[in-house]
BALOKE-989149 format. One record per residue (C-alpha): residue number from 1; x, y, z. Coordinates in Angstrom, 3 decimals. Each point is the difference from the previous one (the first is absolute). Layout:
% BALOKE-989149
[NUM, [X, Y, Z]] ...
***
This chain:
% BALOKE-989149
[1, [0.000, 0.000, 0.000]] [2, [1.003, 3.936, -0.591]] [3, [0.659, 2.863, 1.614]] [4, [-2.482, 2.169, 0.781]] [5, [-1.317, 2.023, -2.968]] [6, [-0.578, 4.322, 0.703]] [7, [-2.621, 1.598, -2.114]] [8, [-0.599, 3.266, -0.016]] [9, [-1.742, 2.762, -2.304]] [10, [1.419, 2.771, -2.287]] [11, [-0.779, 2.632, 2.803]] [12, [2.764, -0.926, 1.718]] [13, [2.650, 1.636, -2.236]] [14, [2.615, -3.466, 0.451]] [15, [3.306, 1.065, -1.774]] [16, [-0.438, -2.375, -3.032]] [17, [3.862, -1.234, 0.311]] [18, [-1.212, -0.806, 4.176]] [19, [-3.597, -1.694, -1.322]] [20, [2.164, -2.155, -2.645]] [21, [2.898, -1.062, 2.345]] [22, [-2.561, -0.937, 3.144]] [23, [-2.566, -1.450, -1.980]] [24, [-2.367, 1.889, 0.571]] [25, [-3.627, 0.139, -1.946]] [26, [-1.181, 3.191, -0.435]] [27, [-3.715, 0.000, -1.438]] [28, [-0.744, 3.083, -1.837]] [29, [-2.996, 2.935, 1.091]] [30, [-2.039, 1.173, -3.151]] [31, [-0.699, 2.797, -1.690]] [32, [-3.061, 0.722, -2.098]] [33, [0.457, 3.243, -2.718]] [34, [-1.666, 0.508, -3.227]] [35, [-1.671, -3.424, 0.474]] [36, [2.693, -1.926, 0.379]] [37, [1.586, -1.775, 2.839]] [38, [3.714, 0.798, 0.681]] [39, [2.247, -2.473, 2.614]] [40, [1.787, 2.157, 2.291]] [41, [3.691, 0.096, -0.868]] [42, [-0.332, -2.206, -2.883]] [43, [-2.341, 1.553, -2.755]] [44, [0.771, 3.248, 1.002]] [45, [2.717, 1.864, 1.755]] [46, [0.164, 2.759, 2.584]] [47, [1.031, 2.990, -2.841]] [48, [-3.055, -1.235, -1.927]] [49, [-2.416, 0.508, 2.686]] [50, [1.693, 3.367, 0.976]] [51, [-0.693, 1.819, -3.541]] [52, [-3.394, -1.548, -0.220]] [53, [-0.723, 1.426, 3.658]] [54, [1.333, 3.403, -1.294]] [55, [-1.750, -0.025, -3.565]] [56, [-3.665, -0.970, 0.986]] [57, [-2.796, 0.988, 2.581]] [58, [-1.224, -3.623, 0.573]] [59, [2.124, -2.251, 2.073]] [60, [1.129, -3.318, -0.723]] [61, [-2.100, -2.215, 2.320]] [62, [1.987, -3.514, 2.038]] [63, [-1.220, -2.959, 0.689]] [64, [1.062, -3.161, 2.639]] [65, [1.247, -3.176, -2.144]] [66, [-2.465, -2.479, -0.574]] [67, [-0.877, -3.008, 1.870]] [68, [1.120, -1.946, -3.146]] [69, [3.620, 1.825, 0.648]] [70, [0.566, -1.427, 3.170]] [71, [-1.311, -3.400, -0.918]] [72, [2.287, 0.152, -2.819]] [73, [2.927, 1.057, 2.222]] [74, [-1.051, -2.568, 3.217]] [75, [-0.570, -2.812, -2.394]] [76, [2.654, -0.010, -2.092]] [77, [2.580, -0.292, 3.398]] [78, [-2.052, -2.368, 1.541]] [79, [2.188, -2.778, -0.706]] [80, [3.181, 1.254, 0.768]] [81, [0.154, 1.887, 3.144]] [82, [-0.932, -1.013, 3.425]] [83, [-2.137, 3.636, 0.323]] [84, [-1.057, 2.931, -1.265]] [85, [0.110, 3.554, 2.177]] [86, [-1.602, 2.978, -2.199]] [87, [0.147, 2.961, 1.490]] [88, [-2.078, 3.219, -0.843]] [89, [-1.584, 3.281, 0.656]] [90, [-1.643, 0.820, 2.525]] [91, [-3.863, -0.581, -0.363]] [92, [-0.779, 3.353, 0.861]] [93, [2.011, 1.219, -3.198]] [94, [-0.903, -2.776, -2.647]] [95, [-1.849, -3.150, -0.716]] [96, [2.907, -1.982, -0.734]] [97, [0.236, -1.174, 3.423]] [98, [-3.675, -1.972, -0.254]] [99, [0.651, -0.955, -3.712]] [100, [2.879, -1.548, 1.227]] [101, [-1.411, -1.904, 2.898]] [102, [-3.186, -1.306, -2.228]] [103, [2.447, -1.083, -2.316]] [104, [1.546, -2.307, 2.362]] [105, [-3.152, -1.628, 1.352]] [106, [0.119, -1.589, -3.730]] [107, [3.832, -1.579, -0.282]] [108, [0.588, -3.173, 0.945]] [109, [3.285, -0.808, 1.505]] [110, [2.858, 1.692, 2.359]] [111, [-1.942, 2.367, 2.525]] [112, [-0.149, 3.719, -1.094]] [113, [-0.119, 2.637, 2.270]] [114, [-0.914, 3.964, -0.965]] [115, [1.884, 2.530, 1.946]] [116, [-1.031, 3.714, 0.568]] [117, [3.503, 1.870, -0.960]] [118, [-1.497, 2.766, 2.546]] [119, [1.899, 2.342, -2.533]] [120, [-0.064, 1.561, -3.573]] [121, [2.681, 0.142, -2.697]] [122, [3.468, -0.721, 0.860]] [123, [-1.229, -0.479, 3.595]] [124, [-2.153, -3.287, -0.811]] [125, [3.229, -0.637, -2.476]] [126, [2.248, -0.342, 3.043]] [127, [-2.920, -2.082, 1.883]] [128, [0.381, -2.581, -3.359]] [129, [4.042, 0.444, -0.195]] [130, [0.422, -0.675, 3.717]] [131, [-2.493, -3.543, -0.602]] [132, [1.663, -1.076, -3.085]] [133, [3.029, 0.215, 1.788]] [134, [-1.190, -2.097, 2.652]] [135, [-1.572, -2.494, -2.475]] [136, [3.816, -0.160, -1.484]] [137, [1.520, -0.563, 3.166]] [138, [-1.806, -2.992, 0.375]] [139, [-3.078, 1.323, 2.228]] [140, [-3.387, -1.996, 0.631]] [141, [-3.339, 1.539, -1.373]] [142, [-0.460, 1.241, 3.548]] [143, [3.402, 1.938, 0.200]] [144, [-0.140, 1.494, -3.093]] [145, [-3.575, 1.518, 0.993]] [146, [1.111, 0.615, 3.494]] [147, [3.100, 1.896, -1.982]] [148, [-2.233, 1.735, -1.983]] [149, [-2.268, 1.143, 2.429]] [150, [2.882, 1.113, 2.369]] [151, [1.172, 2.276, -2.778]] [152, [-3.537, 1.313, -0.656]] [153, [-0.339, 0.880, 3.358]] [154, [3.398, 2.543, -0.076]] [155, [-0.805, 1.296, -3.372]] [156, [-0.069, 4.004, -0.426]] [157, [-1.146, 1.468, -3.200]] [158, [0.487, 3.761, 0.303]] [159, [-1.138, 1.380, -3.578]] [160, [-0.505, 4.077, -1.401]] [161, [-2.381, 0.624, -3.190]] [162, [1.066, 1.958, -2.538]] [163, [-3.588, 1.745, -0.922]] [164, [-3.432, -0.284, 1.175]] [165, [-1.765, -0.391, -3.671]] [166, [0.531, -3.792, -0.151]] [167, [-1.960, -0.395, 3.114]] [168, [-2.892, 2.523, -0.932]] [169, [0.059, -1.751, -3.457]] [170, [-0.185, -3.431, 1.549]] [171, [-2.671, 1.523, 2.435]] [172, [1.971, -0.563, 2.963]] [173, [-0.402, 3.581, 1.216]] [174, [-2.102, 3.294, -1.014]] [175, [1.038, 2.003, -2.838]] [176, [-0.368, 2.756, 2.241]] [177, [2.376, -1.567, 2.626]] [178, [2.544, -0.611, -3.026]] [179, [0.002, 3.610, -0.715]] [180, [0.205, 1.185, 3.524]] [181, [3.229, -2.279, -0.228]] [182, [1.199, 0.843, -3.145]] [183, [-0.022, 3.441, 0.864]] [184, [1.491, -0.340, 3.495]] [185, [2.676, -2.307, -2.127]] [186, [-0.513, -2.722, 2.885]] [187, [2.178, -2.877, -0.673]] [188, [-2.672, -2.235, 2.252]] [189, [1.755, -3.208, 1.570]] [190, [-1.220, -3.291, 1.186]] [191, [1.338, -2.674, 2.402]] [192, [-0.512, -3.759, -0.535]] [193, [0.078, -2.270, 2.787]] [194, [-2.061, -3.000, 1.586]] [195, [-2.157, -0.538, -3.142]] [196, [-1.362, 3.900, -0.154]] [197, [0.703, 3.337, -2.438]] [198, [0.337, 3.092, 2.952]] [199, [0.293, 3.237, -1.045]] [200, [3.519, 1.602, 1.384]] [201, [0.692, 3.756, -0.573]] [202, [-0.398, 2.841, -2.454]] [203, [3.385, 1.111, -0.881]] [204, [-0.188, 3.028, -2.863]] [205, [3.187, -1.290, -1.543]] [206, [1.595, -3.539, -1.174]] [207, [3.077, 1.105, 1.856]] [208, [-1.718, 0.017, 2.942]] [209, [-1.726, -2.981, -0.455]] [210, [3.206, -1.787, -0.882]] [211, [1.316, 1.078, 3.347]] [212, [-2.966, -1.497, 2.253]] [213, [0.262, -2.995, -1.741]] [214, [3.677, -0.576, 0.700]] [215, [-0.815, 1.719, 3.748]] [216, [-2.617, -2.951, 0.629]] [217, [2.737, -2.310, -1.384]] [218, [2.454, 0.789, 2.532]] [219, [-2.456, -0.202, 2.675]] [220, [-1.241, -3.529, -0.515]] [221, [3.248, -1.620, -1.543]] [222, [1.380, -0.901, 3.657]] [223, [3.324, -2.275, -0.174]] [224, [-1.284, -2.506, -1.770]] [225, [1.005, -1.113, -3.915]] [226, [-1.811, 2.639, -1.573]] [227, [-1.979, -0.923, -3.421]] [228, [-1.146, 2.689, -2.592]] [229, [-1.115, 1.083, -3.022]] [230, [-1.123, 3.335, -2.096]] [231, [-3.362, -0.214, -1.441]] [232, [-0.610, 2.557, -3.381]] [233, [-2.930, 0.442, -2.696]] [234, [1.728, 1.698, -2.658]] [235, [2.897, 1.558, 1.703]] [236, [3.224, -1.711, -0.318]] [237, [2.100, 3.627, 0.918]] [238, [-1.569, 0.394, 2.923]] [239, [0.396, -4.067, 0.415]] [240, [3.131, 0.301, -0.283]] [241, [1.065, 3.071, 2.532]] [242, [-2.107, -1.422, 2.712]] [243, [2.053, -3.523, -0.513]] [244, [3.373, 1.799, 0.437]] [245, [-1.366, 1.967, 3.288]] [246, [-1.134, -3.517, 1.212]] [247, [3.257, -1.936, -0.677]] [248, [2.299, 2.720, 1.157]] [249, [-2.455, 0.565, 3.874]] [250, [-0.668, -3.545, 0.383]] [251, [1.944, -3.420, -0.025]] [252, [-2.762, -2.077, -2.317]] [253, [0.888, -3.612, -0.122]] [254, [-2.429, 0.370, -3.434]] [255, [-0.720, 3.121, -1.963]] [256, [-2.398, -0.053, -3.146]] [257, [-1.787, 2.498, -2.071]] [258, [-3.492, -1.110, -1.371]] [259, [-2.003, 1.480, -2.107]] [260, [-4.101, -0.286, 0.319]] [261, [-1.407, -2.391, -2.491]] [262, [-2.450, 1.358, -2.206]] [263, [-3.194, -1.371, 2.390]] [264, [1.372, 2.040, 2.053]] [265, [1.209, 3.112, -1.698]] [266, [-4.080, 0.012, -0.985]] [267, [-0.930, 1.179, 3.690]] [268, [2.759, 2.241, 0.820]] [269, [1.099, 1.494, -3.370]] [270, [3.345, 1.007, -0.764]] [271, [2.499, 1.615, 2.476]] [272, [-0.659, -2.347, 3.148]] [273, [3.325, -0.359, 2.352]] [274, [0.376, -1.944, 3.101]] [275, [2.424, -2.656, 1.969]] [276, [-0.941, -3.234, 1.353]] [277, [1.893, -1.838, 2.409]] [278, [0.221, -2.064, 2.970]] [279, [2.785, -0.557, 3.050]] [280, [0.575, -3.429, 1.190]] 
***
């Protein structure tokens, strides 16, 4: 019998190089436009869904995989691992989480278990590194979740938008609250944590909200082996500078820069910066 197989979906912004060497199954969101349905990351990339977003008034509208894409996924490693962890967004956030766990009520074979990541982008992508790592070590089915969920648990997502309009436009918030933002130039930030989206602060500049994020960094990073990543829609500069003030301020046993997929990129638009990480 195998080693335990980790599924996860395209929200979870795996490096590709990370995904290929752990063996890790990444099932992709979808996106409907024009009538057609796209597979995150694979139909479609990031740039494409950024001039769309900028050239047209409707939005792009994402869906979970199917049932069928699980089965496909559950069925076809049935027979040569010993079990299956998929791990997920939050229910709260999508319905990936319950497609996922109907899906497995209809494999026979190893024993599945669906795991709530408790975290968003890179954040749920360190949950699935840190289990895949586990499951390569060797680790039982319950070690890899208990790994999984341990990580989940001292996830921080700390993330700034770029503009309002994507929001309004997705009908997240009022146009008039958009404008009262737009013209205050709020850079609004969120925190992720525990499974739930919080807003965080109103800085009026990106520098600013560069600076709280690396602020709340160096509060929670303790002692421990600190893991982290930069998040970006759309902004590989700015990427890029806050990566450099995060290597040289912190001793990261891991550093990546990930960009949103294009499911993603849909809700938030273009500009989005943020950090994810997680001490030991």
């Amino acid at each position: 019998m195998g080693r335990v197989l980790v599924v996860t979906d395209s929200s979870a912004n795996v490096p590709a190089g990370l995904a290929q060497e752990l063996g890790i199954c990444v099932v992709p969101i979808l996106l409907n436009l024009n009538g057609q349905t796209y597979r995150d990351g694979i139909d479609i990339t990031p740039g494409e869904v950024y001039r769309l977003l900028r050239a047209r008034k409707r939005l792009p509208t994402t869906a979970a995989p199917s049932a069928g894409d699980f089965l496909r996924v559950y069925a076809a490693a049935a027979q040569d691992v010993s079990g299956i962890v998929s791990i997920h967004l939050p229910t709260e956030l999508s319905a990936t989480f319950s497609v996922a766990s109907t899906s497995r009520e209809l494999v026979d074979g190893p024993p599945i278990r669906i795991v709530d990541s408790q975290s968003v982008a890179m954040g749920q992508g360190f949950v699935v590194l840190e289990a895949a790592r586990a499951a390569a070590a060797g680790a039982d089915l319950d070690a890899v979740v208990a790994r999984a969920e341990q990580v989940g648990r001292k996830m921080h997502v700390y993330a700034t938008l770029g503009t309002l309009e994507y929001l309004r436009r997705g009908g997240r918030i009022g146009g008039a609250a958009a404008l009262a933002g737009t013209m205050l130039r709020i850079k609004p930030m969120v925190y992720v944590a525990g499974g739930t989206v919080n807003p965080f602060a109103k800085p009026r500049t990106m520098s600013r909200a560069v600076q709280l994020m690396l602020d709340e960094m160096a509060r929670r990073a303790g002692d421990g082996a600190l893991h982290a990543a930069v998040l970006h829609a759309d902004a590989p500069d700015e990427a890029e500078e806050l990566r450099q003030r995060v290597e040289s301020a912190f001793d990261c046993v891991e550093l990546h820069v990930t960009e949103f997929t294009p499911v993603m990129g849909v809700h938030a638009g273009p500009g989005v910066l943020g950090l994810a990480f997680f001490a030991e």
